[in-house]
C-alpha positions in Angstrom: 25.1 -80.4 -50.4 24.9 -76.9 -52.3 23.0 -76.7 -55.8 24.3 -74.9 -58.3 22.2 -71.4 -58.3 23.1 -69.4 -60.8 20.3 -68.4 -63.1 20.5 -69.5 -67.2 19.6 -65.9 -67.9 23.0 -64.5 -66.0 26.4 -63.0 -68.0 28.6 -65.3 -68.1 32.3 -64.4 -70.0 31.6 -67.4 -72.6 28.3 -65.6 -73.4 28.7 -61.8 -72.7 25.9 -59.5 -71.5 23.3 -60.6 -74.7 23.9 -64.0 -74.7 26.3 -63.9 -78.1 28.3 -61.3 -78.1 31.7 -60.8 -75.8 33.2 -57.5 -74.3 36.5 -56.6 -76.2 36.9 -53.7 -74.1 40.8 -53.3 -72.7 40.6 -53.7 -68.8 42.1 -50.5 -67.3 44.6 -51.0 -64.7 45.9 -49.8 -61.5 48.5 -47.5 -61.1 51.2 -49.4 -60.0 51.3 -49.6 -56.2 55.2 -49.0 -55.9 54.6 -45.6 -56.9 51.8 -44.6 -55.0 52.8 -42.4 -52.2 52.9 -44.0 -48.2 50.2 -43.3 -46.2 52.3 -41.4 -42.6 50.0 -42.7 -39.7 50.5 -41.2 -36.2 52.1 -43.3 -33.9 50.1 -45.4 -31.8 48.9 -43.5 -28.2 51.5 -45.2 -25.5 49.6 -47.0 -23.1 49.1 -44.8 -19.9 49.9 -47.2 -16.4 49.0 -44.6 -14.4 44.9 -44.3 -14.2 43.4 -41.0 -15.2 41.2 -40.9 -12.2 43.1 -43.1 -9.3 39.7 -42.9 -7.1 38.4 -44.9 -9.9 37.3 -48.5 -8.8 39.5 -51.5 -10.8 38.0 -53.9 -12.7 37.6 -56.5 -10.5 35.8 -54.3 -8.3 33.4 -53.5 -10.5 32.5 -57.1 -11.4 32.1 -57.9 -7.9 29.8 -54.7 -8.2 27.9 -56.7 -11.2 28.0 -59.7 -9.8 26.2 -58.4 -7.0 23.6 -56.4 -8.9 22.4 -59.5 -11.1 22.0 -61.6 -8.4 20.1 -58.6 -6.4 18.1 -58.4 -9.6 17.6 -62.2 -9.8 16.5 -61.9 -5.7 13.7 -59.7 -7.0 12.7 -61.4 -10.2 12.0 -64.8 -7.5 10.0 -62.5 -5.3 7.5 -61.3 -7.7 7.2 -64.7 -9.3 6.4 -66.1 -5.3 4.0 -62.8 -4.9 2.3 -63.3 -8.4 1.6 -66.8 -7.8 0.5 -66.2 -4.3 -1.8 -63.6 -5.4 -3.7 -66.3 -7.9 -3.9 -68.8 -5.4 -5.9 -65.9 -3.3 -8.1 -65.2 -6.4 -9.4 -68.1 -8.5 -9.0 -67.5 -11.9 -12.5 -68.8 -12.5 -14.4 -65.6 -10.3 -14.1 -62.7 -12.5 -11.6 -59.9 -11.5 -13.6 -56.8 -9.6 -13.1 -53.5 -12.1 
């Protein structure tokens, strides 16, 4: 449920800026949008089939690419968690480290 959170102290149209008086002021408008003048965009680029570089790799190749990387990259992350843990059951937390 949302409360109401508009302050006492805001404008409102009943009350006008003061609290008492209202804006009589004539609203301007708009030009009329009929006679404003169209806006000529360029046409849209046609899409190219052809690559620009056909040595490129494709997209699929490059997720297989990413695929690979991340789980390299998870290989590693394992490997210094197993050495870091390794290396504090070699040194007992409770001897002070050697400076």
């Amino acid at each position: 449920m949302v409360d109401d959170v508009r302050s006492d102290s805001a404008p409102t149209p009943e009350r006008g800026r003061e609290g008492g008086e209202t804006d009589d002021r004539p609203v301007p408008q708009l030009e009329n949008p009929a006679t404003e003048p169209e806006i000529n965009l360029p046409p849209p680029p046609e899409p190219n089939p052809q690559p620009s570089n056909p040595q490129a790799p494709s997209l699929e190749q490059l997720i297989a690419k990413q695929d690979q990387m991340i789980a390299n990259q998870n290989q590693l992350m394992q490997t210094m968690a197993n050495l870091l843990q390794a290396q504090k059951k070699a040194r007992p937390s409770s001897k002070p480290s050697p400076k």
